[in-house]
Structure formats: C-alpha cells, structure tokens
GUGU-325371 format. One line per 8 residues: number of its first residue (from 1); for each residue y, x, z of C-alpha. Coordinates in steps of 0.2 Angstrom, whole numbers, padded with zeros to 4 digits. Example, Ala and Ser with C-alpha at 12.3 -4.5 7.8 and 13.67 -1.06 7.14 Angstrom:
<tikols>
1	-0022:0062:0039 | -0005:0068:0036
</tikols>
This chain:
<tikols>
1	0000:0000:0000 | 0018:0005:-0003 | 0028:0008:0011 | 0039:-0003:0008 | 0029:-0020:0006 | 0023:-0013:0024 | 0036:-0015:0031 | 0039:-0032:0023
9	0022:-0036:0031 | 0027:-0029:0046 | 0044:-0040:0049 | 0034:-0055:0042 | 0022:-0054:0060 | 0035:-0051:0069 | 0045:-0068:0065 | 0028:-0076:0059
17	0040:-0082:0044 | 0031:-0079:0026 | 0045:-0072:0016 | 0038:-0073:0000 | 0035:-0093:0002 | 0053:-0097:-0002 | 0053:-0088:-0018 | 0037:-0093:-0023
25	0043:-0110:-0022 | 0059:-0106:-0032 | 0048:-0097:-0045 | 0037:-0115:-0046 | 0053:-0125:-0049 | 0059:-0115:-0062 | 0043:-0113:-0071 | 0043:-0131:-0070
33	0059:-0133:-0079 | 0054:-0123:-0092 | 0039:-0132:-0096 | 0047:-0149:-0098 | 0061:-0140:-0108 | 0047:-0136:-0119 | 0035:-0151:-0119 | 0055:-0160:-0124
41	0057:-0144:-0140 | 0040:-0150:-0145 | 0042:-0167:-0143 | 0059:-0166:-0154 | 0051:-0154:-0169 | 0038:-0166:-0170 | 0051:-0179:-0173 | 0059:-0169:-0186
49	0046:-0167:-0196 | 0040:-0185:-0197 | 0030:-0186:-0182 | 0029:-0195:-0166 | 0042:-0208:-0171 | 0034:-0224:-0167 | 0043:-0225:-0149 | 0058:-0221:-0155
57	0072:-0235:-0155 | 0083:-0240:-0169 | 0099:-0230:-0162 | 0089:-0215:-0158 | 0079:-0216:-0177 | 0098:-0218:-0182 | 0103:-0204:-0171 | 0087:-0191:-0177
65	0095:-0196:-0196 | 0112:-0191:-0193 | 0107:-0176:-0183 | 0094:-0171:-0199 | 0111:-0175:-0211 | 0122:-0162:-0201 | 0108:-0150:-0202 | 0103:-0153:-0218
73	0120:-0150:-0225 | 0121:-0135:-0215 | 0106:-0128:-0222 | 0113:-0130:-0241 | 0130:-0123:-0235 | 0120:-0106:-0229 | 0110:-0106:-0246 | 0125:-0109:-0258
81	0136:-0097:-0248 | 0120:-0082:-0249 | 0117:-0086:-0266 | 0135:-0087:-0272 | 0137:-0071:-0262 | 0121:-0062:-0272 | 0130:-0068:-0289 | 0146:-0059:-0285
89	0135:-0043:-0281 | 0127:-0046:-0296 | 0141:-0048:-0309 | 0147:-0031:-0299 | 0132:-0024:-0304 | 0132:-0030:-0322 | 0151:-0024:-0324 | 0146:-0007:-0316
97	0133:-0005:-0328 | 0141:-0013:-0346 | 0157:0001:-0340 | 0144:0016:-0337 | 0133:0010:-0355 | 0152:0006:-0362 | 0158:0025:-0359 | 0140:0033:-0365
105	0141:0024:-0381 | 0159:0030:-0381 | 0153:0047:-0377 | 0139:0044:-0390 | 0153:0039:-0404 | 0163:0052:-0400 | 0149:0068:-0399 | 0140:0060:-0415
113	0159:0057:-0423 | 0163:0080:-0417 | 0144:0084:-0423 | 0145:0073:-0441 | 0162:0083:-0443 | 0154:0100:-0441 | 0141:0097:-0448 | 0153:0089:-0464
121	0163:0108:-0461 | 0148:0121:-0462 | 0142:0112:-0477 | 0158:0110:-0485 | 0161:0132:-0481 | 0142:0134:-0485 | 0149:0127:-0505 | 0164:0136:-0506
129	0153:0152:-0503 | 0139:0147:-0513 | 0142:0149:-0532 | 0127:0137:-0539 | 0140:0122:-0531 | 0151:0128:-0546 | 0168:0136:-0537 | 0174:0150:-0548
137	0187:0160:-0547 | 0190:0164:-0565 | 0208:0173:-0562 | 0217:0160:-0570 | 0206:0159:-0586 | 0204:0140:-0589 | 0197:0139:-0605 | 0180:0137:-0598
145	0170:0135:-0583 | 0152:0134:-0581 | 0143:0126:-0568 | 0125:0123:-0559 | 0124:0109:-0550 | 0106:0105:-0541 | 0100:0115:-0554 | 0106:0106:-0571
153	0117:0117:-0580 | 0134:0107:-0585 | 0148:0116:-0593 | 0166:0109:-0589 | 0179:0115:-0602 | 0197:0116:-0594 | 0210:0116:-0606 | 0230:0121:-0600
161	0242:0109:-0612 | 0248:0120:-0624 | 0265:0128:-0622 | 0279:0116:-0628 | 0285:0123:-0643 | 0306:0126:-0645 | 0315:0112:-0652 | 0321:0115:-0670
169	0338:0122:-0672 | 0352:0109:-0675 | 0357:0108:-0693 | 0373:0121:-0697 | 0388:0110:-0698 | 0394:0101:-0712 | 0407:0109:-0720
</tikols>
C-alpha cells in the first residue's frame, strides 16, 4: 500500500467516517446523468433518421421537421461554400497553368522563330560561298553567266543596255 491511502485508512478508523462513500455517491450521480443524456442522444438520432416516431405528437413531429429544415440548409450551405471554395482553387490552378503553357509556347515561338533564322543565315552564307548555287563574281563582265543549280546546267545571259549614242548635231544655220 501507498503511504498515503494509509493514512487515509488510518484517519477513516479513527472517525469511523468512510471517506470515500461521499464521492462514490457523487461519482454514481453523475454517471447517472450521463447515461440518460445518452439514452436522450439516441433516442433523438433515431428520430432523425425516421425511427422511433410513433410517440411523438403533432408539435414535436412539427418541431423534429423544422429542426431537420435548419440543419438541412446548414448542411447545403457548408457544401456549396467548400465546393465553391475548391472551384476558385481550381480556376487558380487552371490560370497558373494556361500562364506557365502560355510563356513556354511563347518561349517555343520565340527559340523555333531565333533557330529557323539561323538556320535561314548559315544556309544563305553556305550559298554565297558555294559556287554550284551560281554567285559569280565575274569583275564586272556581264555578257554572260553560267550557272549549276541542283545539278542542271542553265546559262543566264546578262546583257548592259547599250551605251546611248550622242544625239545628231543640230543642222548649221540657215543662211
């Protein structure tokens, strides 16, 4: 034994009281309490749910309505507040997400756009020193050029407009 519940024991003889009665009893009463509060939770569940509702009067079937309406309408305001709530999370989301595929496909356009224009640059300095595409420098000799373009032969004749000839003299004066 503890030393203390001795000496509870102790002082117990010596009044020939028990101490523990009184509290006991409390104990009872309030586990008492509890039961019916909970036989009463039942008893009200049941009646919620359709049970139990044969000894019930018309003002108290009105009264389980009414109180069935106000929870009822509580219930549907919770839902329609979380659902509206996930909805705006999920347009966030959707807009998040069009904005982040809206600036890749930007990126996209713009890399393709700086790669197609490279690519258009090394081709187009790849020609110029290539002489099969046909760019001859003939020092300023334009009677003809010849050409080889994917691998046909074609020959271009340039030919500079003749040099204008001097207008005629003017006729001597009459005299």
């Amino acid at each position: 034994m503890t030393r203390t519940k001795k000496i509870y024991d102790q002082y117990q003889k010596a009044l020939g009281t028990d101490l523990w009665s009184a509290q006991y009893e409390k104990m009872q009463e309030q586990l008492r309490k509890l039961k019916d509060i909970n036989h009463m939770l039942k008893k009200e569940i049941r009646q919620r749910i359709g049970e139990d509702l044969n000894e019930l009067s018309i003002d108290h079937l009105r009264d389980l309505e009414q109180n069935m309406s106000e929870a009822l309408n509580g219930v549907r305001g919770r839902k329609y507040h979380v659902i509206k709530t996930q909805i705006d999370i999920y347009k966030k989301k959707v807009r998040n997400l069009e904005d982040r595929y809206g600036n890749l496909r930007m990126e996209y356009v713009r890399s393709s756009l700086e790669e197609r224009h490279r690519n258009l640059w090394m081709e187009y300095e790849a020609r110029l020193e290539d002489p099969q595409y046909g760019l001859v420098d003939s020092e300023g000799d334009y009677e003809s050029a010849a050409a080889l373009v994917n691998g046909v032969s074609n020959l271009y004749i340039c030919i500079p407009p003749a040099p204008r000839a001097a207008s005629p003299p003017a006729p001597p004066p009459a005299s």
